[in-house]
N, C-alpha and C positions, 0 to 999 in steps of 0.2 A: 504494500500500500504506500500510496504517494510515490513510486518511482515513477518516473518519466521514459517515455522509450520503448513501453513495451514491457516485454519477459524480463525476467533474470538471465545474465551471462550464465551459460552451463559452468559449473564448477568440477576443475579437471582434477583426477586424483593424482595425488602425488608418486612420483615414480620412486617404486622398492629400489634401495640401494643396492648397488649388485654385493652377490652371495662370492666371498674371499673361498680359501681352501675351509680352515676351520682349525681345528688342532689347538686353541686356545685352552682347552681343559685335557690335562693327560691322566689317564686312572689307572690303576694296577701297579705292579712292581716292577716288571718287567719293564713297561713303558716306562714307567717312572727313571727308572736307574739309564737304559738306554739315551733318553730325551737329556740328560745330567754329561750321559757318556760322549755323546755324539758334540757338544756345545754348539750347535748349527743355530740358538733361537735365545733369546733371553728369556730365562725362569723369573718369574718375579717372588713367587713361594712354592711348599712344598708343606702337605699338611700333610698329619699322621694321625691316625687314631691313639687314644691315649690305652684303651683296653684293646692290645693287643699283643700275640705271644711274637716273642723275638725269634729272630729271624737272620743269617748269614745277609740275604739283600737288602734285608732293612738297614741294617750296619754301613754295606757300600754306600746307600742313599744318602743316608746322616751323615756320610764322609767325604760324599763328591759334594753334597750340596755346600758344605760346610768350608770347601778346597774354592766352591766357585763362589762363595760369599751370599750364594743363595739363603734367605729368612727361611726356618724349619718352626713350624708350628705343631707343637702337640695339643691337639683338642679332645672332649668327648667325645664317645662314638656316638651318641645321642645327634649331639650335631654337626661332625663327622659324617652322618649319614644323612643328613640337610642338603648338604653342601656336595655330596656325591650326583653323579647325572645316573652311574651304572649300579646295577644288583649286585655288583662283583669285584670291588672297587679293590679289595686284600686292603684293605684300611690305608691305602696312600692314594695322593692326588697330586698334583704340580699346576700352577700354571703360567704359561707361557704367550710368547709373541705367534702371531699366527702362522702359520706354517708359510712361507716364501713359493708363490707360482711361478713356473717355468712358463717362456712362451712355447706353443707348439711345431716353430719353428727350432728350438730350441734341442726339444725332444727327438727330431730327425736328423739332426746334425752330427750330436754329439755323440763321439764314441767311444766308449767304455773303455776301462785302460785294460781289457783284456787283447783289443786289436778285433772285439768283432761290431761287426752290423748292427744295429737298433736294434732292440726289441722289444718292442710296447705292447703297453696291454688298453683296449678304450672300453667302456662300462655305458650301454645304451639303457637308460633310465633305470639305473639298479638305485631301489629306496632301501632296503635293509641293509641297514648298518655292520649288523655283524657280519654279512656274507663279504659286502667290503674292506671290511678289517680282514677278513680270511682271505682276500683274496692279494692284499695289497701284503700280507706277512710270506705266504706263499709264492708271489712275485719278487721280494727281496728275495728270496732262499735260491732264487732259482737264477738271479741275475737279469731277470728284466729292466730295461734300461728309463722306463719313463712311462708313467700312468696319464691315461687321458679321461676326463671328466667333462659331461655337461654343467655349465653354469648352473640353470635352470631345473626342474623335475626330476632332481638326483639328488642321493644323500653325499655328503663332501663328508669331510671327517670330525666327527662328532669324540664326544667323550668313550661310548661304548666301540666306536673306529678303533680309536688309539688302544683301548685294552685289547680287540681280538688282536688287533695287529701285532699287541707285544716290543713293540718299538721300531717297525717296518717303517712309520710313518717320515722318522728320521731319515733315510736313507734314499727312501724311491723318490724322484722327481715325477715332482703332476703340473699337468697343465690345465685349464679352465676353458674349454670351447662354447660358443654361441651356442651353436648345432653341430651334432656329431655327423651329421650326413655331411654338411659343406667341409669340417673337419677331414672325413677321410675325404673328398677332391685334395685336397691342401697335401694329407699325408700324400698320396699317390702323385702330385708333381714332384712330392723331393723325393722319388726313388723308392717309399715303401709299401709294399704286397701289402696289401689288407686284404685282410680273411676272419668271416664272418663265423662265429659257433652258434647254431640254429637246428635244433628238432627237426626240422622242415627240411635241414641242407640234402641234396643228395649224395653228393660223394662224402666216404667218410673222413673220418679227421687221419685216420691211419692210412688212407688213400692218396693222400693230400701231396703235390707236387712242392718238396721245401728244400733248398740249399743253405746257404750261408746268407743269401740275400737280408735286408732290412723287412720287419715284418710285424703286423699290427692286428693282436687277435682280439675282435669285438664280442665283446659278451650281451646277450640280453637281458632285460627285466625279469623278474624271477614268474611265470608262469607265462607273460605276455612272447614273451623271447625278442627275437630283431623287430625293429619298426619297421614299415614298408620300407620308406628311403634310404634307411640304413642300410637294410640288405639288397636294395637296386643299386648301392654305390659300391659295395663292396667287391673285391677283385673276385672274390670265391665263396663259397657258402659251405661249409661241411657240418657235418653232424657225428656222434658219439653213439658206436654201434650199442643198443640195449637188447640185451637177451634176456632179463625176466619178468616179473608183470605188471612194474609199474614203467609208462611212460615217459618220464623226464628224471631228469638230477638235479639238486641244488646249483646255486650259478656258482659257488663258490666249489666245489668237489668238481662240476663242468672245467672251470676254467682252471684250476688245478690239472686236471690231464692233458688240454689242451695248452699249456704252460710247458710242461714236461714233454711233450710231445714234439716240440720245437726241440727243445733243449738234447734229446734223444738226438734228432735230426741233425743239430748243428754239430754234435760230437762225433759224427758221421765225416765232416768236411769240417777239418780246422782250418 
C-alpha cells in the first residue's frame, strides 16, 4: 500500500556460497594423529575425552600436538559427545583449516614420484559419507593420484569422511568440478581414458583394455549408479561380473576392485 509503480520488484534469493572441500572437523584416532603427522593444514585444537582408557595413540597425539604447539583440551564425555559430529569418535577430535583444493587441471598433470601416469578416481553424486571415506582410504593405499568431486549434490568431506578415511584425507588430492560430465570432456583433452563403473556397462571391468596410460575411474551414486551424461561422456562403461543373488555392491567395495584392478594392470607394464 501506497507504492507507486505498480507491483513489488521480485525479490531475488541470495546465492548459497559455494561448498569448499570440508575437512574442518577430524574425528577418531587415526585421523586425528595422521592430520598432526602429515602438518599439511593448521590445527587450531584437539579435544579429548576426559573418561577414557589410555591408549599407545592417545600418547602420540598429546605429543605431536604438544611438538606442534597445538591447544589439547580434556573435557567431559558428556560434552565431548556434544561436540562430536560421529557415533564413533574413540573420544578425540581436532580441528583444523579446511582441506586445500587442487585445480582439475592440476590433477592431470601431475605425476606421482613413482614415474607413473594419473590415476584418478571421480564420484558421480555419491551422498554417503562413509562409503567416501572408504573409498578415499582405499584410494591412498592403493596410490591413486587425485580424487574428483562435484561441487554441488555430493557429500565433500564431512567429520564421519575423515574417521572412515582414517587419515586418507591428508594425502589424496581433490578437486571441486561444476559438472562431472563437462569435467570428464576436460579430463579426456589432457590425455586421460575415462572409464565408467556401471551395472549396466557391458564389457567387464576384467575385460577392460588398460596399459600404463592416465586413467579416470567414475563411480556412481549408490543404487542410482552413472547419470545419463556421465556415462555418454565417458571413454568406456564396464561393469563387475556378479555370480550370486543379489544384484549390485556397495560403491565403496565396487570401487575398491575397480581400484585394484588398475593397479593389477599397471604392475603388468612398469
Amino acid at each position: 500500500p501506497g507504492q507507486k509503480g505498480g507491483s513489488r520488484p521480485p525479490i531475488r534469493a541470495k546465492r548459497a556460497p559455494d561448498r569448499g572441500l570440508g575437512g574442518t572437523q577430524v574425528e577418531g584416532r587415526h585421523a586425528v594423529r595422521e592430520l598432526l603427522l602429515a602438518g599439511q593444514r593448521r590445527v587450531s585444537e584437539v579435544l579429548i575425552s576426559a573418561e577414557m582408557d589410555q591408549a599407545d595413540i592417545i600418547d602420540d597425539i598429546v605429543e605431536l600436538a604438544r611438538d606442534l604447539k597445538v591447544p589439547i583440551r580434556e573435557i567431559p564425555r558428556r560434552r565431548f559427545d556434544s561436540e562430536a559430529k560421529t557415533e564413533s569418535s574413540q573420544g578425540v577430535l581436532a580441528r583444523a583449516a579446511e582441506l586445500k583444493e587442487k585445480t582439475l587441471f592440476e590433477l592431470c598433470s601431475t605425476a606421482p614420484s613413482a614415474g607413473q601416469a594419473p590415476f584418478l578416481l571421480a564420484v558421480d553424486g555419491v551422498t554417503d559419507p562413509g562409503n567416501l571415506g572408504a573409498l578415499i582410504r582405499t584410494a591412498e593405499c592403493a596410490g591413486v593420484t587425485g580424487l574428483v568431486l562435484p561441487r554441488h549434490r555430493a557429500v565433500h568431506v564431512t567429520p564421519t569422511v575423515t574417521k572412515t578415511a582414517a587419515g586418507a584425507v591428508e594425502h589424496v588430492p581433490m578437486a571441486l568440478v561444476g559438472g562431472l560430465p563437462s569435467a570428464i570432456e576436460a579430463m579426456k583433452a589432457e590425455g586421460v581414458w575415462v572409464v565408467g563403473l556401471d551395472a549396466g556397462g557391458e564389457q567387464s571391468l576384467h575385460d577392460m583394455t588398460l596399459g600404463a596410460e592416465p586413467v579416470c575411474f567414475v563411480l556412481g551414486a549408490e543404487g542410482a549408479g552413472l547419470s545419463r551424461l556421465v556415462r555418454q561422456r565417458c571413454d568406456a562403461v564396464v561393469s563387475i561380473p556378479l555370480r550370486g543373488a543379489l544384484s549390485s555392491l556397495n560403491v565403496a567395495t565396487a570401487g575398491a576392485l575397480a581400484i585394484y584392478e588398475v593397479v593389477r594392470r599397471r604392475s603388468m607394464h612398469p
